[in-house]
C-alpha positions in Angstrom: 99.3 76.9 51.8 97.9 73.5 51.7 99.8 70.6 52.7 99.2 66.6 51.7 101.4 63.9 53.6 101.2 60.4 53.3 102.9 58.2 56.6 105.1 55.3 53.8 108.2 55.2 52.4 107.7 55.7 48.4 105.0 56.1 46.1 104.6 52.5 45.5 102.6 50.3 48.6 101.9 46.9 49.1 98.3 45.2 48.5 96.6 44.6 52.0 99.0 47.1 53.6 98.1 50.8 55.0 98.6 54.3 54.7 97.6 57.1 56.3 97.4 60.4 54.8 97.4 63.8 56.7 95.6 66.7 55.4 96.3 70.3 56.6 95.5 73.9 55.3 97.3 77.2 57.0 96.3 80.8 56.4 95.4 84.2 57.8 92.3 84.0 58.9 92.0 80.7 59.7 91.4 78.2 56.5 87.5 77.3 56.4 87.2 74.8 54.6 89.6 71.6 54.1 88.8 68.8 51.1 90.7 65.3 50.9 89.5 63.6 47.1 90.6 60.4 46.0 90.6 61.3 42.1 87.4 62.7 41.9 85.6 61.1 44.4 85.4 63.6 48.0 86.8 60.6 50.8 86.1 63.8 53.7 85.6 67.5 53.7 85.6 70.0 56.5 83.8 73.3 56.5 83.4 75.3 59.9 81.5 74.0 62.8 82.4 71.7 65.3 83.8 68.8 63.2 85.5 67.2 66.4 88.2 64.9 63.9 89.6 68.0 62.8 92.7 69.5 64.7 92.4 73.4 64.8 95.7 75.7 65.3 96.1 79.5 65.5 96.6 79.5 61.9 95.6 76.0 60.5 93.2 73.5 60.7 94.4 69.1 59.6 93.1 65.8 59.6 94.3 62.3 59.1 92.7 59.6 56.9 94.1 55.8 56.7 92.8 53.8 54.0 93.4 49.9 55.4 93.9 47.8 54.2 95.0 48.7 50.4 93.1 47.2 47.2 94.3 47.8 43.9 92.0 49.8 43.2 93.6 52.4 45.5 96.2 53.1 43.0 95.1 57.1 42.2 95.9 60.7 42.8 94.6 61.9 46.1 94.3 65.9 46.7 94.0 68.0 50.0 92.6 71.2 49.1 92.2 74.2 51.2 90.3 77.4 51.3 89.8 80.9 53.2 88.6 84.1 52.8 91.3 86.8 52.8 89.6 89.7 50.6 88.0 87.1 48.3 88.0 83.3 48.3 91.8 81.8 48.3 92.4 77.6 47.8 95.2 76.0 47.3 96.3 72.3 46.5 98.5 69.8 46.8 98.1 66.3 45.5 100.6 63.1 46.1 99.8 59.9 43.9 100.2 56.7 45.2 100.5 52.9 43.5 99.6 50.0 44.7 101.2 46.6 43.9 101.1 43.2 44.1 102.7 39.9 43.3 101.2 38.1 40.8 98.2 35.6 41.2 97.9 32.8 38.8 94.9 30.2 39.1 94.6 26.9 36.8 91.8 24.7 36.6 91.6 21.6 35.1 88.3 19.8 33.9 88.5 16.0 34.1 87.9 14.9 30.2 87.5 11.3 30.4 87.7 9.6 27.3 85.1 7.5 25.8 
């Protein structure tokens, strides 16, 4: 089974603050591959080798990713997805969606109109 956790307290995280997400597939034989997408976009994928930011187990294989600090544009669905090969190719998925707020900004100009 694949696994997605995210180090915060709630779905909801503050502009210009961090979070760090951990990303871990376990299986028999050992998962081969291991995928972390922000929406559609691939933010890091693992398959095989000797990918030295990946932590391997008996069983599983995980890495971390912290996106710092936090734009607006962060707000999105991110998915861990693993895979192995037990008689066939296996994946499985997990997503967690995240928002991220932010008090409101407000600027006013004013243009000097000097009358004639």
């Amino acid at each position: 089974s694949s696994g997605i956790n995210a180090e915060y307290g709630g779905d909801e995280l503050d502009k210009g603050s961090s979070v760090t997400f951990t990303c871990k597939a376990e299986g028999n034989p050992l998962p081969t591959k291991l995928t972390l997408r922000k929406g559609d976009k691939v933010l890091k994928s693992y398959t095989g080798g000797s990918d030295t930011s990946i932590e391997k187990g008996t069983y599983h294989i995980s890495y971390d990713e912290t996106i710092s600090p936090l734009k607006l544009e962060d707000t999105a669905t991110y998915t861990c997805e693993g895979e192995n090969n037990n008689g066939g190719t296996q994946t499985d998925t997990a997503t967690k969606t995240i928002t991220i707020v932010s008090d409101v900004t407000v600027t006013l100009t004013a243009s000097d109109l000097t009358p004639t």
